[in-house]
C-alpha positions in Angstrom: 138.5 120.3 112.6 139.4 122.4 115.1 139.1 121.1 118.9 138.4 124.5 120.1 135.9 124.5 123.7 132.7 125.1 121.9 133.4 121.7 119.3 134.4 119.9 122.8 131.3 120.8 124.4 129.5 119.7 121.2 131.0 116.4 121.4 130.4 115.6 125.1 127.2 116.5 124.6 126.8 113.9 121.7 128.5 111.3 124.1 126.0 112.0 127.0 123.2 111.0 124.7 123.4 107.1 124.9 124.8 107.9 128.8 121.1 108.9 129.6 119.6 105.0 129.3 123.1 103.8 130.7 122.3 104.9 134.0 119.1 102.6 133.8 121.7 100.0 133.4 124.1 100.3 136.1 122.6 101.7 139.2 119.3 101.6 140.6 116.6 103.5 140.9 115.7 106.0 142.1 119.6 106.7 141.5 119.6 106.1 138.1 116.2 108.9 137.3 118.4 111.2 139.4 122.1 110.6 137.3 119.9 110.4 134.0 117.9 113.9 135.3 121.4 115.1 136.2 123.6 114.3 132.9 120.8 115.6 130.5 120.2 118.8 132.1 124.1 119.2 131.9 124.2 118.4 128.9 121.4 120.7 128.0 123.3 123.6 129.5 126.1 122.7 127.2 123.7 123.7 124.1 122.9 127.3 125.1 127.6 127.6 126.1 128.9 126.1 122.8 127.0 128.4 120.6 127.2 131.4 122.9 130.9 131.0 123.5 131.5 129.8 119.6 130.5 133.4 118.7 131.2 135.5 121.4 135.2 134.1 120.6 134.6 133.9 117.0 135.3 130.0 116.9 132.2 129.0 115.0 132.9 126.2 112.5 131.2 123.8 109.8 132.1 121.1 112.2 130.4 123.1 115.3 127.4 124.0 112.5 127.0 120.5 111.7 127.0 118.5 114.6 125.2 120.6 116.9 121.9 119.7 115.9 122.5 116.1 115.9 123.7 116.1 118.9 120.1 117.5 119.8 118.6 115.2 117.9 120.0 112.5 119.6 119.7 113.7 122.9 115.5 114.6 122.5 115.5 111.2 121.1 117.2 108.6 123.5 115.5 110.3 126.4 112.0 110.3 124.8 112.8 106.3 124.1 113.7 105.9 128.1 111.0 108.0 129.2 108.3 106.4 127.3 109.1 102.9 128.4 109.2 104.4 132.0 106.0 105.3 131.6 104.3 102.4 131.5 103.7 103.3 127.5 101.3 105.9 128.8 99.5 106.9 125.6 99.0 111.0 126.7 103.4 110.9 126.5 103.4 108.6 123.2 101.2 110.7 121.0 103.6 114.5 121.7 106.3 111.6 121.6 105.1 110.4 118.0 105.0 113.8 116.5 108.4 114.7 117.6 110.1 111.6 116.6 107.9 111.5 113.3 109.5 115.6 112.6 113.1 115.0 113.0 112.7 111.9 111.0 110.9 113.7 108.3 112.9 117.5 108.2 116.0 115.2 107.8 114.4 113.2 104.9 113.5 116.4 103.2 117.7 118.1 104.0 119.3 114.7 102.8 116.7 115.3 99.8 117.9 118.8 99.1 121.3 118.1 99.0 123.4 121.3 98.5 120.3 123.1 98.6 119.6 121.9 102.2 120.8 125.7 103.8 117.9 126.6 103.2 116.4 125.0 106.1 118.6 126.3 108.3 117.9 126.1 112.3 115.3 129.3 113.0 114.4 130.7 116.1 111.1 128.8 116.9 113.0 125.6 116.0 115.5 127.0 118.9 112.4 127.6 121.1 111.0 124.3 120.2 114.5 121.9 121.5 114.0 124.4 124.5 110.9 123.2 125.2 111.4 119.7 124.6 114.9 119.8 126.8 112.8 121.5 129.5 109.6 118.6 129.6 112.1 116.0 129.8 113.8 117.1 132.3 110.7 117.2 134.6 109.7 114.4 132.9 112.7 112.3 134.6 112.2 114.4 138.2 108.7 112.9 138.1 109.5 108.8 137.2 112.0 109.4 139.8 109.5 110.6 142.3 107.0 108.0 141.2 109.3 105.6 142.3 109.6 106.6 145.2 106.2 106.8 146.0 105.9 103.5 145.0 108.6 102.6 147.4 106.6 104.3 150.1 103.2 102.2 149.3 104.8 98.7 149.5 102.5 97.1 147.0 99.6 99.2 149.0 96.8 100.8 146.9 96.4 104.2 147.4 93.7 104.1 150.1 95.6 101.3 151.6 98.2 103.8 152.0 96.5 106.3 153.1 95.1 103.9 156.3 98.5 103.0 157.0 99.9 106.8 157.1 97.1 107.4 159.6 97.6 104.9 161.3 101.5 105.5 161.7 102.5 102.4 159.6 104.2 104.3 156.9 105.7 107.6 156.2 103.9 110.1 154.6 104.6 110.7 150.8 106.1 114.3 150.5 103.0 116.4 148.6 103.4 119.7 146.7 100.0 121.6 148.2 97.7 119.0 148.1 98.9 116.7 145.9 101.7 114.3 145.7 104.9 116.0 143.9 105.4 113.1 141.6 102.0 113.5 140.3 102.5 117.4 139.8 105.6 117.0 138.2 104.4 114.0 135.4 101.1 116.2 134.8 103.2 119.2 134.5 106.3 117.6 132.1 103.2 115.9 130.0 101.8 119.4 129.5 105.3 120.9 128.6 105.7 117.5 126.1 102.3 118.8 123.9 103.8 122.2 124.2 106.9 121.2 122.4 105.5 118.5 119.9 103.2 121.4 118.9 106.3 123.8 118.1 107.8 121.2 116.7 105.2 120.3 114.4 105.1 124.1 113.2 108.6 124.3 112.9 108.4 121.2 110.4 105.5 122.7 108.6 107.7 125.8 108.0 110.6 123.4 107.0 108.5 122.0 104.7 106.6 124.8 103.2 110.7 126.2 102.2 111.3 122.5 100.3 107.6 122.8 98.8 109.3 124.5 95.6 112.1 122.0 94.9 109.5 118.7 95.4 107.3 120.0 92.3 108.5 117.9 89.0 109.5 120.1 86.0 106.6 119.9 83.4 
């Protein structure tokens, strides 16, 4: 294996998986949303350079090829795990959750299954569009627990029209809004909407993964 800058960027990207919860360890919040928001959308970036540069240099490899979409996988994964026990296990982020979890578990059943035959679910464009989607929701997934925080920082414990007595009356500082609601809120209602969007491409892209294996799954009569 070659360690050419695509394959490097493959790797860290790989090692910034189990970095994402790590900063939920060692710092507080709302520090550690804004690292963990940080490192995954670098190492997001890193998905669209290593391919692009692999081929625009001619360095793609059967190293690159194969790690690549575990380092996805793993990356989609971890943060789903962090984000869900964030959330307060908030059912409308569990179920997208579920189904994503459920597909990458299941298409890599049915590749181990195939063996050699396995190229033949090779990574298509909606399956690219779908890790773009689900990269995307959890990144505004992250800006919003970090934002909730820091509303809840703001309140002190108050309920919301508790809160809203003591900003008028001058007793605590106003929770920065986006239009007329709070920008935590718009962000978690936003990244939840963007979560169903990419457990439903990934849910097509494992029917089409599994419509391709249908054939080799029949037993010979």
């Amino acid at each position: 294996m070659k360690w050419s800058i695509p394959n490097t960027l493959t790797v860290l990207r790989l090692l910034a998986a189990p970095g994402v919860p790590l900063m939920f360890l060692y710092f507080q919040r709302p520090w550690a949303d804004w690292f963990a928001l940080t490192l995954f959308v670098g190492a997001a970036i890193t998905d669209w350079f290593d391919g692009y540069l692999a081929r625009l240099w001619k360095q793609e490899s059967k190293f690159g090829t194969m790690l690549d979409p575990i380092a996805d996988k793993a990356m989609v994964v971890i943060a789903i795990l962090v984000l869900t026990g964030y959330s307060g296990m908030n059912p409308w982020l569990i179920l997208p959750a579920t189904v994503i979890l459920f597909r990458e578990v299941f298409v890599s059943g049915l590749r181990e299954f195939l063996g050699a035959k396995a190229g033949l679910l090779k990574v298509t464009k909606l399956a690219k569009w779908k890790t773009t989607a689900q990269m995307v929701a959890i990144a505004v997934l992250f800006l919003g627990t970090g934002l909730e925080y820091l509303n809840g920082v703001a309140m002190h414990g108050m309920t919301p029209e508790q809160y809203t007595d003591a900003v008028t009356q001058g007793l605590a500082d106003p929770i920065r809004a986006c239009g007329k609601r709070d920008c935590a809120s718009v962000a978690g209602d936003a990244g939840l909407v963007l979560m169903w969007i990419a457990a439903l491409l990934t849910a097509m892209t494992g029917l089409e993964y599994f419509r391709k294996a249908l054939p080799f799954l029949r037993d010979d009569k």
